[in-house]
Biopython code that builds the backbone (N, CA, C, O; Angstrom):
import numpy as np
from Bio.PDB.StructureBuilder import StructureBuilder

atoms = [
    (1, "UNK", "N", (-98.310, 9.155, 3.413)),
    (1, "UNK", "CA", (-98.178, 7.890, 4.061)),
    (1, "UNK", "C", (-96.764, 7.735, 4.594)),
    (1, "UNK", "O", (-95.720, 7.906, 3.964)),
    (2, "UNK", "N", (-96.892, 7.431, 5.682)),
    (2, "UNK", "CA", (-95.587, 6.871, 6.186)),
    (2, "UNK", "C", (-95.121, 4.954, 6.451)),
    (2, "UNK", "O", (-95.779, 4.049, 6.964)),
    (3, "UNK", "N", (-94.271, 4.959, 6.074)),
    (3, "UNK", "CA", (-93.403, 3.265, 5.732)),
    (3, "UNK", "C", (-92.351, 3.220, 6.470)),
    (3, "UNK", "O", (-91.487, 4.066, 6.703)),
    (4, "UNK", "N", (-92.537, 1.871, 6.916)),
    (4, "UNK", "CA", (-91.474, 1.430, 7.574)),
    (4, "UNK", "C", (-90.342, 0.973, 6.983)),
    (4, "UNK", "O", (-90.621, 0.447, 5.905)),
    (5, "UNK", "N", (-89.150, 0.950, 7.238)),
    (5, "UNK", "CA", (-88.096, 0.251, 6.141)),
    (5, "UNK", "C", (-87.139, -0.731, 6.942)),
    (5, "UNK", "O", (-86.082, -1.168, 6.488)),
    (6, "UNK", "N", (-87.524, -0.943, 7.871)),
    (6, "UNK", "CA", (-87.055, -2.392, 8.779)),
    (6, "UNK", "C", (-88.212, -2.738, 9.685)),
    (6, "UNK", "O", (-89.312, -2.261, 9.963)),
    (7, "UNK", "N", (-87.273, -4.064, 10.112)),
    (7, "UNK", "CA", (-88.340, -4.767, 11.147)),
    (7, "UNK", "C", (-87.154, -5.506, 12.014)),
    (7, "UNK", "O", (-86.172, -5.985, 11.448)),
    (8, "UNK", "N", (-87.325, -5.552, 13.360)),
    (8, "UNK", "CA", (-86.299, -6.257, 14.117)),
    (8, "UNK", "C", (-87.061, -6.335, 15.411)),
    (8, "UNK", "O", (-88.236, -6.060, 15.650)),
    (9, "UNK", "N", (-85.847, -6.894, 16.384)),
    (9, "UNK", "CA", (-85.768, -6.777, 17.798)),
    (9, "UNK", "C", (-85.151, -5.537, 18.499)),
    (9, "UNK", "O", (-84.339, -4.765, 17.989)),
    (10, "UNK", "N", (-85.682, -5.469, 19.789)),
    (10, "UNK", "CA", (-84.841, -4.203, 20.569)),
    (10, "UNK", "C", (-85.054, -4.923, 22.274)),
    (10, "UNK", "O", (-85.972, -5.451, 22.901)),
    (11, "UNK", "N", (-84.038, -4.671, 22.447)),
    (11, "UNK", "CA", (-83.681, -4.959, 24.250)),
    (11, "UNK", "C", (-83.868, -3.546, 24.643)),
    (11, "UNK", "O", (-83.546, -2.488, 24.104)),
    (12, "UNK", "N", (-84.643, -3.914, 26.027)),
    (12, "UNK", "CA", (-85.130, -2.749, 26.382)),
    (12, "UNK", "C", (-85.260, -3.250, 28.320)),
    (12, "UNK", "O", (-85.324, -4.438, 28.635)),
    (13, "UNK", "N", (-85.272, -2.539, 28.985)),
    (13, "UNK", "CA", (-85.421, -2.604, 30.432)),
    (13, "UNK", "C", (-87.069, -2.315, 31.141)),
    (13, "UNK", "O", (-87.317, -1.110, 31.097)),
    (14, "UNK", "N", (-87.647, -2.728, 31.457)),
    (14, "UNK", "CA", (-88.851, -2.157, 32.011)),
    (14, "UNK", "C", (-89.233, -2.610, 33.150)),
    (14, "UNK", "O", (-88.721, -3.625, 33.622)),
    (15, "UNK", "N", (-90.247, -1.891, 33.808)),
    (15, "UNK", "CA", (-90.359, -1.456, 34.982)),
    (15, "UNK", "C", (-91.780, -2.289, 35.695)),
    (15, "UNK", "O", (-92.867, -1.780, 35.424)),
    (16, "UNK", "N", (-91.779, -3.151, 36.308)),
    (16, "UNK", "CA", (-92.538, -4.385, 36.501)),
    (16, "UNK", "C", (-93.382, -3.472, 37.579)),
    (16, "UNK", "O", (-94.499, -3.988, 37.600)),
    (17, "UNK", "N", (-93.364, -2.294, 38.532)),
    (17, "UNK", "CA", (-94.109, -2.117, 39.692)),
    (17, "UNK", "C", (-92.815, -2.056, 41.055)),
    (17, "UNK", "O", (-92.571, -1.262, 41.964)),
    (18, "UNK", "N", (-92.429, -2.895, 40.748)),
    (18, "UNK", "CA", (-91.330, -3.507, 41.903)),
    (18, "UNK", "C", (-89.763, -3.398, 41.333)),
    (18, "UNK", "O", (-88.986, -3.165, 42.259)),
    (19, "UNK", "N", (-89.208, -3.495, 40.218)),
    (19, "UNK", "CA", (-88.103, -4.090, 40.171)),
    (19, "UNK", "C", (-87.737, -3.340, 38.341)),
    (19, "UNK", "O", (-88.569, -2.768, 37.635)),
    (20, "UNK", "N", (-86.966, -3.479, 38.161)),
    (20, "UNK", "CA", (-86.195, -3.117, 36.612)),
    (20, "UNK", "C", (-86.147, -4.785, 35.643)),
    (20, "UNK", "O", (-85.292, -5.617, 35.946)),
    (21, "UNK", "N", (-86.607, -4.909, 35.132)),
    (21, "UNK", "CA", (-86.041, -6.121, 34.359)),
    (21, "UNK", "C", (-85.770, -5.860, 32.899)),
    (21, "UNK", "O", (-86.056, -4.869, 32.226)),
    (22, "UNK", "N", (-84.986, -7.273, 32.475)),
    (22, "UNK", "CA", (-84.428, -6.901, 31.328)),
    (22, "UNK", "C", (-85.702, -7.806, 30.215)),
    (22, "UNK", "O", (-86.185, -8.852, 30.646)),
    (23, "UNK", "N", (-86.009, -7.421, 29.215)),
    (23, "UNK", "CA", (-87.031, -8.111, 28.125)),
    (23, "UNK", "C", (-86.756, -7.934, 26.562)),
    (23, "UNK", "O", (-85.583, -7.807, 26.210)),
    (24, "UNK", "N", (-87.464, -7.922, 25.894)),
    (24, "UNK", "CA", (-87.153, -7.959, 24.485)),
    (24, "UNK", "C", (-88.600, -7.497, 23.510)),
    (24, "UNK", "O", (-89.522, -8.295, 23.339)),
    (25, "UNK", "N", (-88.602, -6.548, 23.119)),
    (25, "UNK", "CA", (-89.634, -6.067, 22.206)),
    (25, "UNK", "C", (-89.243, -6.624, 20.789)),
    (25, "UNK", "O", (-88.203, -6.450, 20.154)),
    (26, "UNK", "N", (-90.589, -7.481, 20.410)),
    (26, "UNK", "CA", (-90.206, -8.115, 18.724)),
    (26, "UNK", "C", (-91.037, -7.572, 17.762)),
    (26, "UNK", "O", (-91.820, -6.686, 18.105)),
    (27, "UNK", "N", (-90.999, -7.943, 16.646)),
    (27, "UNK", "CA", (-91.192, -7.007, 15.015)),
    (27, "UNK", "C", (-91.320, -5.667, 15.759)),
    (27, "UNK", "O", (-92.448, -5.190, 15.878)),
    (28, "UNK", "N", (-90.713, -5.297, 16.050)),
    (28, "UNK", "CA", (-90.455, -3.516, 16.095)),
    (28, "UNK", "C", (-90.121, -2.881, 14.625)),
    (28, "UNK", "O", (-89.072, -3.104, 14.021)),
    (29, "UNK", "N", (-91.086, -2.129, 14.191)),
    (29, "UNK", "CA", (-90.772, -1.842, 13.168)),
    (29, "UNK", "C", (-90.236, 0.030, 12.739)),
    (29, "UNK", "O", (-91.008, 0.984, 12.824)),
    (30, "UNK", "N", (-88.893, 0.110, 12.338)),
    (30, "UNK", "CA", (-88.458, 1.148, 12.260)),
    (30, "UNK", "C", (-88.966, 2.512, 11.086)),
    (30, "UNK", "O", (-89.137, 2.083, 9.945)),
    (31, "UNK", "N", (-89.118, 3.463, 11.191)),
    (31, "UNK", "CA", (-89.796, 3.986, 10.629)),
    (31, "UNK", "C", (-89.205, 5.733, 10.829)),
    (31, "UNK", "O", (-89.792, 6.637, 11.424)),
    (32, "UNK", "N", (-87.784, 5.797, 10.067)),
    (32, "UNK", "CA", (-86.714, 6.876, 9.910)),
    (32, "UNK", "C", (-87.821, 8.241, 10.267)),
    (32, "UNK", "O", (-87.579, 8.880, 11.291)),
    (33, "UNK", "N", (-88.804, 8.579, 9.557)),
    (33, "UNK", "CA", (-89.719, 9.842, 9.459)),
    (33, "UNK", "C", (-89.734, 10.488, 11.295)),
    (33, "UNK", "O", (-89.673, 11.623, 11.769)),
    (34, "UNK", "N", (-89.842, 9.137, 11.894)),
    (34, "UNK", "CA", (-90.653, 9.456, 13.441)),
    (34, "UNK", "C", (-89.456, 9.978, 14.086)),
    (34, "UNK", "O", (-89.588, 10.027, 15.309)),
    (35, "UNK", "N", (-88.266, 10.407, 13.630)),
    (35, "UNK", "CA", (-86.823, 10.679, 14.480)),
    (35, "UNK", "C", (-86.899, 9.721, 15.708)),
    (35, "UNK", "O", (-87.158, 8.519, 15.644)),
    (36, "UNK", "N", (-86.657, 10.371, 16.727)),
    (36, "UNK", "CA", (-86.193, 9.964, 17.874)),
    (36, "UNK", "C", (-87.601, 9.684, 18.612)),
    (36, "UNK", "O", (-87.477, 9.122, 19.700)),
    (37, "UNK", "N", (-89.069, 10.014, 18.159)),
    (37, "UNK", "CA", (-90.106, 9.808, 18.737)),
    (37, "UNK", "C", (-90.446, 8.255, 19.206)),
    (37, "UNK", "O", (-90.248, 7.374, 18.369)),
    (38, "UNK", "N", (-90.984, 7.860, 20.604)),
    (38, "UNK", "CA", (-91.089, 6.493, 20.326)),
    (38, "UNK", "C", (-92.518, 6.469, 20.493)),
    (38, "UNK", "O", (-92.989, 7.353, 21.209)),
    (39, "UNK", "N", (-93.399, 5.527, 19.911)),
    (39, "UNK", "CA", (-94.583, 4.970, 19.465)),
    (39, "UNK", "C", (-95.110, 3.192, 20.369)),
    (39, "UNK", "O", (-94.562, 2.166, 19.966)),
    (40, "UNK", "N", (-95.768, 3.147, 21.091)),
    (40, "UNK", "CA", (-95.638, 1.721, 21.351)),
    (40, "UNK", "C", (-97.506, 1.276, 21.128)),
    (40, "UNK", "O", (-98.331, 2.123, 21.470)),
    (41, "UNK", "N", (-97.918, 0.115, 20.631)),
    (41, "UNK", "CA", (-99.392, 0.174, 19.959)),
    (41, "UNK", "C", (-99.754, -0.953, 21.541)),
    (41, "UNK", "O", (-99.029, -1.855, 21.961)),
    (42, "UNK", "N", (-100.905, -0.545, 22.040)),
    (42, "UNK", "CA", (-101.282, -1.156, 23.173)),
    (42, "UNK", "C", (-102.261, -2.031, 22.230)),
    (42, "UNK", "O", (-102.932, -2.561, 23.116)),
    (43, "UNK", "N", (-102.641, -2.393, 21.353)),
    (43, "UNK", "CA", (-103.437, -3.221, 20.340)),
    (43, "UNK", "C", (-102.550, -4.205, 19.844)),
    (43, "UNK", "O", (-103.045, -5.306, 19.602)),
    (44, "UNK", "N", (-101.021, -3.990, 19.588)),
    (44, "UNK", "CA", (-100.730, -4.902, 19.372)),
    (44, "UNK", "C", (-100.313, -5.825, 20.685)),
    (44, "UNK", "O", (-100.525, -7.031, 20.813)),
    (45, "UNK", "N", (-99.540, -4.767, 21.802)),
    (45, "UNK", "CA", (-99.603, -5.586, 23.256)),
    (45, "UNK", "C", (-100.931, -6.493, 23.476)),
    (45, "UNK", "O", (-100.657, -7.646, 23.809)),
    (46, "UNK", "N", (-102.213, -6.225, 23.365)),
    (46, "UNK", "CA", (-103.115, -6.757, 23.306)),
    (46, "UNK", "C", (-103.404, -7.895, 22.209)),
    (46, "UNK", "O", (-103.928, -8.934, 22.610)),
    (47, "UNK", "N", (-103.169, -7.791, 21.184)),
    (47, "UNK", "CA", (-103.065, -9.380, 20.408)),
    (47, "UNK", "C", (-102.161, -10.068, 21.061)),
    (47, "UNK", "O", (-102.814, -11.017, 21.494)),
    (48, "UNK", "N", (-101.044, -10.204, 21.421)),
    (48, "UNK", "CA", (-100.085, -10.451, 22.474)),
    (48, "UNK", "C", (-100.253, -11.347, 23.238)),
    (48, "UNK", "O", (-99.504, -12.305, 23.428)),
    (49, "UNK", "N", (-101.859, -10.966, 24.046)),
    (49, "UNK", "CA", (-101.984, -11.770, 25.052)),
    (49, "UNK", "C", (-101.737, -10.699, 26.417)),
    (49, "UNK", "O", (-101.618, -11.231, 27.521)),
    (50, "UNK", "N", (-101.663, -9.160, 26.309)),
    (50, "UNK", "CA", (-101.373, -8.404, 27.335)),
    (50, "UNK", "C", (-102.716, -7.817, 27.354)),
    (50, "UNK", "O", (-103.411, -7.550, 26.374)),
    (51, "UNK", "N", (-103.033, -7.628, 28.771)),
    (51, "UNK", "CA", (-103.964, -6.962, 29.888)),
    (51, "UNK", "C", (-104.195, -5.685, 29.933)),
    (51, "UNK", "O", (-103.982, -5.165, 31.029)),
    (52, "UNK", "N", (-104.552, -5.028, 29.117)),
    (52, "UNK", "CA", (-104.011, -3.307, 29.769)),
    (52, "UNK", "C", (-104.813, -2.433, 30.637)),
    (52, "UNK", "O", (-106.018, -2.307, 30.421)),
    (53, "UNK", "N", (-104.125, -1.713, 31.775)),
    (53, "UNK", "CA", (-104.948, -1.225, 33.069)),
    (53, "UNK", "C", (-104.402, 0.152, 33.095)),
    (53, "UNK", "O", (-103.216, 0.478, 33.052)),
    (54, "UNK", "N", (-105.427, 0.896, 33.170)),
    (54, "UNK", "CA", (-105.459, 2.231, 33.327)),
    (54, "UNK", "C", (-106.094, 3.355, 34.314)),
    (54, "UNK", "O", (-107.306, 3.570, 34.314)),
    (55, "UNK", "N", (-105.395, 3.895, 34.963)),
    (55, "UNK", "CA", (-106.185, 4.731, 35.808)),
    (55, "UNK", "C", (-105.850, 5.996, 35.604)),
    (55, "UNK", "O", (-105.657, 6.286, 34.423)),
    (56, "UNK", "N", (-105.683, 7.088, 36.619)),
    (56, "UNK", "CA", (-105.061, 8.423, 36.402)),
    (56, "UNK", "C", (-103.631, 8.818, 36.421)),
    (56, "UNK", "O", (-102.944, 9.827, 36.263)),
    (57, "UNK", "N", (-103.527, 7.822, 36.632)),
    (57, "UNK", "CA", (-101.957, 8.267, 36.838)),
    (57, "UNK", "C", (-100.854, 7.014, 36.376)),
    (57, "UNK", "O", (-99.636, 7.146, 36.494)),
    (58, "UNK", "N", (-101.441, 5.922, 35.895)),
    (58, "UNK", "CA", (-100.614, 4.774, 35.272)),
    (58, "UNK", "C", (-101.237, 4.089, 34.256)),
    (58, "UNK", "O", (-102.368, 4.335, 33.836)),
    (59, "UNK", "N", (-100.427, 3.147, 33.824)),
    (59, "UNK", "CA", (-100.885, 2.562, 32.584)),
    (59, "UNK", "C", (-99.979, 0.609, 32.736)),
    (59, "UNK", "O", (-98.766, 0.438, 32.609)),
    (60, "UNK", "N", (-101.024, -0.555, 33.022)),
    (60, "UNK", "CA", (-100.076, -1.462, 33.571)),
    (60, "UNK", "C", (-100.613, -2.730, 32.706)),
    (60, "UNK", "O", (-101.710, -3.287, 32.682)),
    (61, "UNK", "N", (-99.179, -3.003, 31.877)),
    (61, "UNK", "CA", (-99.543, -4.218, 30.793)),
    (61, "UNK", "C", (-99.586, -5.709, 31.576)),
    (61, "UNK", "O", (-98.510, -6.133, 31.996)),
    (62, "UNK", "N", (-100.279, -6.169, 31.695)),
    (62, "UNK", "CA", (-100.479, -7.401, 33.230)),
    (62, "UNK", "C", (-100.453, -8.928, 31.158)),
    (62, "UNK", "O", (-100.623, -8.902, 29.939)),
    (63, "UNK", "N", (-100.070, -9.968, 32.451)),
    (63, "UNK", "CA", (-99.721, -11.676, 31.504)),
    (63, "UNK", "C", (-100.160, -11.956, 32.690)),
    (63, "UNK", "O", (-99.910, -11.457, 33.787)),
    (64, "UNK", "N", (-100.810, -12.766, 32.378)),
    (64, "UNK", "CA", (-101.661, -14.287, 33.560)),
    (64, "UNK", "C", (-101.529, -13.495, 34.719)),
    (64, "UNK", "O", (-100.679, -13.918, 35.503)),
    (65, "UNK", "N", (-102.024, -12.636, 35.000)),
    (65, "UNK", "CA", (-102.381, -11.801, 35.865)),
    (65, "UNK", "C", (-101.293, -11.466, 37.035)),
    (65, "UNK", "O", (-101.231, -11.437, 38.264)),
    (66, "UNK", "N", (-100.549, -11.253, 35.995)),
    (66, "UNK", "CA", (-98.627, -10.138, 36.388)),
    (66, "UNK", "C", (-98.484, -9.560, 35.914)),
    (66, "UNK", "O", (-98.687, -9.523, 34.700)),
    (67, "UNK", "N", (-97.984, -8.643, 36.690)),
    (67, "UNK", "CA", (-97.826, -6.830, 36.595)),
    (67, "UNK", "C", (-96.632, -7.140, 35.551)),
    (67, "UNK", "O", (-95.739, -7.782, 36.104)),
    (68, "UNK", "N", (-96.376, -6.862, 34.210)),
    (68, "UNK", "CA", (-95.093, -6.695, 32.772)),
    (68, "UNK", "C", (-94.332, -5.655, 32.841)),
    (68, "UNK", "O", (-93.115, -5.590, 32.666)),
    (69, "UNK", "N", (-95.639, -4.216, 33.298)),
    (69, "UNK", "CA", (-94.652, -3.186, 32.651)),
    (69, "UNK", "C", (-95.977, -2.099, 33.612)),
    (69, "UNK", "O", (-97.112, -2.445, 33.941)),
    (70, "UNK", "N", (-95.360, -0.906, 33.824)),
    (70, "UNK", "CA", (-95.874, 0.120, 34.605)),
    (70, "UNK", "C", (-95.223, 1.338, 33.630)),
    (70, "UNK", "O", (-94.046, 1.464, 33.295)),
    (71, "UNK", "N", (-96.425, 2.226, 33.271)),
    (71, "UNK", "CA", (-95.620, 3.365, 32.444)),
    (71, "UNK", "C", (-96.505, 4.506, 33.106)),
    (71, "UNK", "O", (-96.311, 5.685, 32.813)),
]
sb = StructureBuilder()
sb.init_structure("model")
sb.init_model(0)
sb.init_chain("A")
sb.init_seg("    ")
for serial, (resi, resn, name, xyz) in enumerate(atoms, 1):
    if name == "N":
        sb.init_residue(resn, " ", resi, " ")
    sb.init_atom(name, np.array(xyz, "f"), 0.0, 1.0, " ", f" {name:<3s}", serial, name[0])
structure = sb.get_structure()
C-alpha cells in the first residue's frame, strides 16, 4: 500500500485552448513513493463539477461549458 503523508495546495499554470493561465490545484495530496511522477484523478476533477472531453489527440476539462484545461 502506498500513503500519503501531506495534503496541500499547488499553483500551477494551465493551458485553457487559447491562453496560459494561472490557477490553483487543492487537497493535492503528496505521496514521497511516486518521486517526481505526476498523477492527476479525472474522478476527482469530476466530483468537482469538471466536464471531461476526449478525443484522439486531447483531453479537455470544460466548467459551465469553458474550456479549464487542454492536456
Amino acid at each position: 500500500m502506498i500513503y500519503a503523508v501531506g495534503i496541500g495546495t499547488i499553483d500551477v499554470e494551465v493551458f485553457n485552448g487559447k491562453q496560459w493561465i494561472a490557477s490553483v490545484l487543492n487537497d493535492v495530496l503528496y505521496v514521497p513513493e511516486f518521486g517526481s511522477s505526476c498523477l492527476f484523478s479525472l474522478g476527482a476533477a469530476a466530483a468537482c463539477g469538471y466536464k471531461i472531453m476526449m478525443d484522439n489527440f486531447n483531453i479537455r476539462l470544460m466548467m459551465n461549458n469553458r474550456t479549464e484545461l487542454v492536456g
